[in-house]
VEXDREN-2710 file (C-alpha; in Angstrom, 1 decimal):
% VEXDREN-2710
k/r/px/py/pz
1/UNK/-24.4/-14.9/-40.9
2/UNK/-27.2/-12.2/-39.7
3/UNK/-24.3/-9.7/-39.6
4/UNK/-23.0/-10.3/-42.8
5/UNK/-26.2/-10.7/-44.9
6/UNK/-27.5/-7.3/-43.7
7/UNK/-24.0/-5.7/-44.9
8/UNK/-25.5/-7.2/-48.1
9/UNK/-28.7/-5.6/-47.6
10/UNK/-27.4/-2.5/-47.7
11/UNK/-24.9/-2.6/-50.0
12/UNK/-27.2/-4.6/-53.0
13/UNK/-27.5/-0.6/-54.4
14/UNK/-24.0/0.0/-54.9
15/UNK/-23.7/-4.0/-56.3
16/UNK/-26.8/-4.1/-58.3
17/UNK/-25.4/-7.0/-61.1
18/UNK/-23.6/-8.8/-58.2
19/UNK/-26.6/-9.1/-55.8
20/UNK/-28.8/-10.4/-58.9
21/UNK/-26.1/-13.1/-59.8
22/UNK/-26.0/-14.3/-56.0
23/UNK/-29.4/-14.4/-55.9
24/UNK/-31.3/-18.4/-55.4
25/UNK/-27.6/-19.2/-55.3
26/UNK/-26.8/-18.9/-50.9
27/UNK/-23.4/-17.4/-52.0
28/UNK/-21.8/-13.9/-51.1
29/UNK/-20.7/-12.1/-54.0
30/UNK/-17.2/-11.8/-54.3
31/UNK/-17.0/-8.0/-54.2
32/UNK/-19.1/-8.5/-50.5
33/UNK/-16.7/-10.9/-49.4
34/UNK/-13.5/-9.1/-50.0
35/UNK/-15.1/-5.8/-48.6
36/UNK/-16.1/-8.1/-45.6
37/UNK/-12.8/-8.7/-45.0
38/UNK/-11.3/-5.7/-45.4
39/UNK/-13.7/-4.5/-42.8
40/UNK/-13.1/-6.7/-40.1
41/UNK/-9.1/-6.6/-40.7
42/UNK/-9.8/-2.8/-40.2
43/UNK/-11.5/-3.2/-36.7
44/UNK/-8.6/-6.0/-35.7
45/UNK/-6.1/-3.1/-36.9
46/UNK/-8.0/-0.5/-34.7
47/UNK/-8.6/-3.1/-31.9
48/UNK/-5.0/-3.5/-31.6
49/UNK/-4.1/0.4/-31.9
50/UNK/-6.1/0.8/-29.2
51/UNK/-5.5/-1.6/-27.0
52/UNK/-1.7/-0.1/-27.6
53/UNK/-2.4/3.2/-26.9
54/UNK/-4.5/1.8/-23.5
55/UNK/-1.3/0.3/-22.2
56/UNK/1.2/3.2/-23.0
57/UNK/-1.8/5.4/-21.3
58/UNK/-1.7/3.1/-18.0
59/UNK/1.9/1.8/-17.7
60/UNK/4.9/3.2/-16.6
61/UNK/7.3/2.7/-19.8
62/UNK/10.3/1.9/-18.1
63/UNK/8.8/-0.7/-15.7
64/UNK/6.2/-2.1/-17.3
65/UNK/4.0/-1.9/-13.7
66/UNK/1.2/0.5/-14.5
67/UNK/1.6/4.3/-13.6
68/UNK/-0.4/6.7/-11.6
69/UNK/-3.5/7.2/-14.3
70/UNK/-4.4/3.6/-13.5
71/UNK/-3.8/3.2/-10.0
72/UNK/-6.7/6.4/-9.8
73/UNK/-9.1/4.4/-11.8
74/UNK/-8.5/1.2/-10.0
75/UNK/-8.7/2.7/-6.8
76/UNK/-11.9/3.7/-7.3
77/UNK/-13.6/0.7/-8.3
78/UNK/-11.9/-0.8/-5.1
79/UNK/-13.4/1.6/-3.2
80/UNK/-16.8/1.0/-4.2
81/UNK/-16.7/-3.0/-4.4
82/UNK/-15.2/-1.9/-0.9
83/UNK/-17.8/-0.3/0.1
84/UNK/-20.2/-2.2/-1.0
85/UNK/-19.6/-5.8/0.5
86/UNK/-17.6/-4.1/3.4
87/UNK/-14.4/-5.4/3.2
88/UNK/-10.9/-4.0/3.7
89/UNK/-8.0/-3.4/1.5
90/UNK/-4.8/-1.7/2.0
91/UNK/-1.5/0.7/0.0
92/UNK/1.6/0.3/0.9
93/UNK/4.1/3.3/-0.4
94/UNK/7.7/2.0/-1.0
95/UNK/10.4/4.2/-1.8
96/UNK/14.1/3.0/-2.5
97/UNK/16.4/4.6/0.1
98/UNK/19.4/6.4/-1.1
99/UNK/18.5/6.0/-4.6
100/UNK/19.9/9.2/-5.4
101/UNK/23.4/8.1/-4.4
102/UNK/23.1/5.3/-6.8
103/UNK/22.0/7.5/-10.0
104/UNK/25.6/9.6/-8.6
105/UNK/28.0/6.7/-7.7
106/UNK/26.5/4.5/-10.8
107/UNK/24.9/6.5/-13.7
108/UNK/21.6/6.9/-14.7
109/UNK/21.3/4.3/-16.8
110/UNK/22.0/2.2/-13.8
111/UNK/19.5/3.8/-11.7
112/UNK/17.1/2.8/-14.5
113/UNK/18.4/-0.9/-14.2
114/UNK/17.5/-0.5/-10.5
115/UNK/14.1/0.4/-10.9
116/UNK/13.3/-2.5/-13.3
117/UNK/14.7/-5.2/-10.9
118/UNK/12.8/-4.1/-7.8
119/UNK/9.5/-3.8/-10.4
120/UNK/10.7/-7.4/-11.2
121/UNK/10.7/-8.3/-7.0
122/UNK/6.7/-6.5/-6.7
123/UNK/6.1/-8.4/-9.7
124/UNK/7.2/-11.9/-8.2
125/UNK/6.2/-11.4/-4.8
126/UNK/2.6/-10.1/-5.8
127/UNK/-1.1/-11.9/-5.6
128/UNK/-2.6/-12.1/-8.7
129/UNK/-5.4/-9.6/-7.7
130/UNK/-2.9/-7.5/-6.2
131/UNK/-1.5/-4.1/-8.2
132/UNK/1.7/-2.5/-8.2
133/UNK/2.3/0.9/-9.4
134/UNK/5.1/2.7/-10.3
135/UNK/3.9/5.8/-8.7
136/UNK/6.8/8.5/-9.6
137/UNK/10.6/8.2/-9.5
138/UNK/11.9/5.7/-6.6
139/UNK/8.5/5.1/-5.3
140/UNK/5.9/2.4/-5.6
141/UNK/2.3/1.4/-4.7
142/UNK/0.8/-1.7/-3.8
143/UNK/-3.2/-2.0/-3.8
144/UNK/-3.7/-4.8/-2.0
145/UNK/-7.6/-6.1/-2.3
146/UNK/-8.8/-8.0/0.7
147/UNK/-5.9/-7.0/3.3
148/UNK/-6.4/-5.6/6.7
149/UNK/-3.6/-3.6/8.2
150/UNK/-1.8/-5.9/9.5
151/UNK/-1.6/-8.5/6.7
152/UNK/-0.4/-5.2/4.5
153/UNK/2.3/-4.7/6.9
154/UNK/3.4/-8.2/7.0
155/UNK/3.3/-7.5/2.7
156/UNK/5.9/-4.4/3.5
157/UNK/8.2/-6.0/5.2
158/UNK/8.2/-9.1/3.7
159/UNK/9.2/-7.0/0.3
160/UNK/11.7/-4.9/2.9
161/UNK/14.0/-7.8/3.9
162/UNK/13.8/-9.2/0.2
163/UNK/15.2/-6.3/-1.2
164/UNK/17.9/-5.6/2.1
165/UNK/19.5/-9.4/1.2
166/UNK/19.4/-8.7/-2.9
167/UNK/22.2/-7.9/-4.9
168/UNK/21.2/-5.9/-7.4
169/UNK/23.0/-4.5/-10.4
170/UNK/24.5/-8.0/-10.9
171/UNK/25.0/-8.3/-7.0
172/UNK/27.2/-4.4/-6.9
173/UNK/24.7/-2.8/-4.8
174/UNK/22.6/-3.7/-1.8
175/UNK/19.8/-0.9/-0.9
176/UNK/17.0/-0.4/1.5
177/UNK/13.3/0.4/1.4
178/UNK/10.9/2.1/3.6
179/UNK/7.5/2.1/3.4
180/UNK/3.9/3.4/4.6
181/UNK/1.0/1.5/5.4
182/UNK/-2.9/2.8/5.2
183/UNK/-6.1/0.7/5.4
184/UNK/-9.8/1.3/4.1
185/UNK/-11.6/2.0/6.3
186/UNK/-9.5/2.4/9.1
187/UNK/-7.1/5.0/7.4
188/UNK/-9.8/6.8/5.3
189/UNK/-12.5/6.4/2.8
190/UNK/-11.4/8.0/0.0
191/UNK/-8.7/7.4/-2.4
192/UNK/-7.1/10.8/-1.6
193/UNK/-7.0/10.4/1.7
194/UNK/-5.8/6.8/1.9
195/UNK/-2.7/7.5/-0.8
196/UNK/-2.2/10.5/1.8
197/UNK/-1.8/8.7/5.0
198/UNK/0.5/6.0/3.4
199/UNK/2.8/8.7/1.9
200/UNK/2.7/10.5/5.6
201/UNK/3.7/6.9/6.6
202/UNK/6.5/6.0/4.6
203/UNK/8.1/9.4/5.6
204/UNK/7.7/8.5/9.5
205/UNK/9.6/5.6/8.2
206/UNK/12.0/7.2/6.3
207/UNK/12.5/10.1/9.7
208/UNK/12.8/6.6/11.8
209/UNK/15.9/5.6/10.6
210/UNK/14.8/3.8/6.9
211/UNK/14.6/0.7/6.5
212/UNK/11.6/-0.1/8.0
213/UNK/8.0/0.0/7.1
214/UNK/5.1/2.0/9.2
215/UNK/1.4/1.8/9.7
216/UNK/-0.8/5.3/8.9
217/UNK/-2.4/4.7/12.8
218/UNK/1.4/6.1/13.8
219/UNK/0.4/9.0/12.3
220/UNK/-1.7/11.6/14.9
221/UNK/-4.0/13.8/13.8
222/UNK/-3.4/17.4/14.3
223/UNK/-6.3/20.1/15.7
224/UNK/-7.9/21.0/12.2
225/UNK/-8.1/17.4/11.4
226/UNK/-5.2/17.5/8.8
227/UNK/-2.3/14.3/9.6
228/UNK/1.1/14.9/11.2
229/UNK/3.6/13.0/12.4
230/UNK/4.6/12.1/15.7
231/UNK/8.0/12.6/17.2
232/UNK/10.4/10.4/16.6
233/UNK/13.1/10.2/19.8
234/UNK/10.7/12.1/22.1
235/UNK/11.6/10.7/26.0
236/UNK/8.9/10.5/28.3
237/UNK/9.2/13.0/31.5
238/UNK/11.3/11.1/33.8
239/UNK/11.4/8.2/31.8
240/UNK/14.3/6.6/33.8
241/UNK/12.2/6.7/36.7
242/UNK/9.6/5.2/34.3
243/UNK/11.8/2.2/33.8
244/UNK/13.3/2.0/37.4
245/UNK/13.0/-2.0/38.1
246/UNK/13.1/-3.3/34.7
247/UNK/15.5/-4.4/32.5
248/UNK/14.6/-2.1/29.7
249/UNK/17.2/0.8/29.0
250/UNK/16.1/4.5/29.7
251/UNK/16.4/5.9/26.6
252/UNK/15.0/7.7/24.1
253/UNK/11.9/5.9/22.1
254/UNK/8.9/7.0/20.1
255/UNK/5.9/8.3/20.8
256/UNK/2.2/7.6/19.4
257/UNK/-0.2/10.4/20.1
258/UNK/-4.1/10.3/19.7
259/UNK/-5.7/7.0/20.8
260/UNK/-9.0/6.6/22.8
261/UNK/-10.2/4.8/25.6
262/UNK/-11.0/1.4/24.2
263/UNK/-9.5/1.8/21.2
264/UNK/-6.8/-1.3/21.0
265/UNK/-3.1/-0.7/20.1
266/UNK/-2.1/-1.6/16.8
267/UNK/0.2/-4.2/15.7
268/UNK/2.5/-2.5/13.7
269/UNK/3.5/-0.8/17.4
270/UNK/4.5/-3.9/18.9
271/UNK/8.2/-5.1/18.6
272/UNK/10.0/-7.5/21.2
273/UNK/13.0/-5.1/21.0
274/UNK/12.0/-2.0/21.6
275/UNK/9.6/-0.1/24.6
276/UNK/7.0/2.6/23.5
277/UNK/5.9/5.7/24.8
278/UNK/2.0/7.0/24.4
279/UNK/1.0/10.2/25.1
280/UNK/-2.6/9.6/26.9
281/UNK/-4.4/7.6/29.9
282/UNK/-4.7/3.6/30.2
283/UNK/-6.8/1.9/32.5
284/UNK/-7.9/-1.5/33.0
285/UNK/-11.2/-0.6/31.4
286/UNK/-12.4/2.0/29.0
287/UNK/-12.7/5.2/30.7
288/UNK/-10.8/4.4/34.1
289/UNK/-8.1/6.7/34.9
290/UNK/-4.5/6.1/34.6
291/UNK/-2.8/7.2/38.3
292/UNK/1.0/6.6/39.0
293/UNK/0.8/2.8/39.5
294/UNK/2.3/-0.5/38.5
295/UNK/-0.2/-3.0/36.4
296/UNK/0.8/-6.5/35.1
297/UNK/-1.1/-8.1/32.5
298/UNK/-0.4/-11.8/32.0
299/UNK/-0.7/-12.6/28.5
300/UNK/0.7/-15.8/26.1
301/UNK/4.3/-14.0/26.4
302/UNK/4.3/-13.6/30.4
303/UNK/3.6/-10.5/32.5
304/UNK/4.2/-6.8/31.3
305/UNK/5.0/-3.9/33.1
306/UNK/3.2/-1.3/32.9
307/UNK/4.0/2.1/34.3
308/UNK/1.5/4.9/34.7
309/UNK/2.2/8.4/35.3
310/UNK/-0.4/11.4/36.4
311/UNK/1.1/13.9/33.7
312/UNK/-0.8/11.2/31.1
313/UNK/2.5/9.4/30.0
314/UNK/3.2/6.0/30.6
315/UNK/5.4/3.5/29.7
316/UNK/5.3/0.1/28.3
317/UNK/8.3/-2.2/28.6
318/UNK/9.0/-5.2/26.3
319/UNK/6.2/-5.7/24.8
320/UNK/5.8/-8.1/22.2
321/UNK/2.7/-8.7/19.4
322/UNK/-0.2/-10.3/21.3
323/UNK/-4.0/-9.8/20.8
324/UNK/-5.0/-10.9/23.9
325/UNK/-2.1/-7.9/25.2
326/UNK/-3.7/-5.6/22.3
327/UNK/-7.2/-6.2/23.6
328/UNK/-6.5/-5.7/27.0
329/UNK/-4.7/-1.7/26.5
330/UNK/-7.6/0.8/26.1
331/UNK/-6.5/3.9/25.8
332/UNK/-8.0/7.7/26.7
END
């Protein structure tokens, strides 16, 4: 009532014979009340307009997720709450693999259809403080508040075998995605930087073989500071001298450049079906020299081999996703 009797106030000039008749009565005048209510349907119309104009400024039309524009803004305040309460979160960059074969074998319009199911999978499969982004074309963005790398990469390839066993197109096509992983702070502290490393990610992923999704700590750094990948099917100098004794293959496997001593391996490295090359030095502790000799750590999955080699390679055979085996690998 404040609101409204003030309007009065200062409109009793323009009303003069109106305000008079309302006066010792407690009622509006009629010409107050319908210029009331055309004043407050106004602000509901402009409300509205502008809350319409806010969504086709922050979503991607075709999918309905929100577009680039709002993943900047978001990604900032994430940052700061970030920051502030010193707390992780994580991206993960997806990108649909072959998608330009589908627009050619299909149409277009089907590609379209494409890209609005798999919005409807990161819609489905997301937290409710999670965001998903259509961030350009094929490729998506998940902000995912609260989640260390390794959660995040459990979130990518979760999403990766969901979309691998869909039909899509009314159960015509079956497609793949690859994806990139980067953590605050691990990864960076800046928006920039983080969308970076995830992107440099998902294209390790993509170089890999598709179909998989990667962690930004694959990704070395090169002299000036600036990210680059590392090979891909690089061997190991005398790698089946490496393996000589075990029952892992001699062939060719990735390499991960750049870690220090005391600095754990991360998970996203360790797979029961593959070995994995480092470029560096490992030693029991941090700082101890790597020589050409056989180690055995006994962890909750049985003894590893280790091989070490004086050039600063060395191999590791069959490993598989421990942290008492991550822990107990510091690397020069």
């Amino acid at each position: 009532m404040g609101t409204s009797q003030t309007v009065v106030d200062e409109a009793s000039d323009a009303f003069p014979d109106s305000a008079l008749e309302a006066e010792g009565s407690g009622r509006m005048p009629d010409d107050f009340q319908t210029l009331l209510h055309d004043v407050e349907a106004t602000l509901d119309r402009l409300r509205r307009e502008f809350e319409r104009l806010q969504h086709l400024i922050l979503t991607d039309e075709l999918t309905g997720l929100y577009n680039r524009r709002y993943l900047e803004l978001r990604l900032e305040e994430e940052l700061n709450r970030a920051r502030r309460y010193e707390r992780p979160f994580s991206l993960v960059f997806l990108d649909l693999d072959g998608f330009k074969d589908v627009n050619e074998q299909f149409g277009h319009p089907a590609g379209d259809r494409l890209l609005m199911e798999l919005a409807e999978v990161l819609r489905e499969s997301a937290r409710t403080m999670d965001i998903a982004v259509r961030h350009g074309g094929e490729e998506f963005l998940l902000l995912l508040p609260e989640t260390d790398a390794e959660a995040a990469l459990r979130v990518g390839r979760r999403l990766q075998r969901q979309v691998e066993a869909r039909g899509f197109l009314g159960g015509r096509l079956h497609i793949t995605l690859s994806g990139g992983v980067a953590s605050y702070p691990t990864d960076g502290d800046d928006g920039r930087t983080l969308v970076e490393r995830a992107d440099l990610a998902l294209r390790i992923a993509k170089r890999q073989g598709k179909n998989r999704v990667v962690c930004a700590t694959e990704v070395g750094a090169a002299p000036g500071g600036s990210p680059v990948a590392p090979p891909v099917a690089e061997a190991a100098p005398d790698v089946e001298e490496a393996a000589a004794g075990s029952d892992e293959p001699a062939v060719p496997i990735p390499v991960v450049p750049g870690f220090r001593a005391g600095q754990a391996l991360p998970a996203c490295f360790w797979t029961a079906d593959r070995p994995l090359v480092v470029r560096g030095l490992l030693g029991r502790e941090p700082g101890e020299q790597a020589g050409s000799q056989r180690y055995r750590f006994d962890t909750d999955h049985g003894p590893q081999l280790i091989e070490h080699r004086r050039d600063g390679w060395f191999w590791l055979a069959g490993l598989e996703a421990s942290l008492d085996t991550r822990e107990r690998l510091p690397v020069e």
